[in-house]
C-alpha positions, 0 to 999 in steps of 0.5 A: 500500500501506499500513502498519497496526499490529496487536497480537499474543500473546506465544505468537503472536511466539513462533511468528512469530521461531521460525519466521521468519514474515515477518507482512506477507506472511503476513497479506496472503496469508491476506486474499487468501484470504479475498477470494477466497472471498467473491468465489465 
């Protein structure tokens, strides 16, 4: 695995420690879903 650096919004971190959003699961996930979808 590796590590990267991403840059967010200000509403977007709003949303992300309202809602207790772990982003690095969150963003793995929805790339798996991406790759998936392309792979059809």
């Amino acid at each position: 695995m590796r590590k990267k650096t991403i840059t967010i919004k200000e509403y977007q971190e709003k949303y992300i420690v309202k809602n207790s959003l772990n982003l690095s699961r969150f963003v793995q996930k929805k790339l798996d879903e991406l790759i998936k979808n392309v792979k059809r």
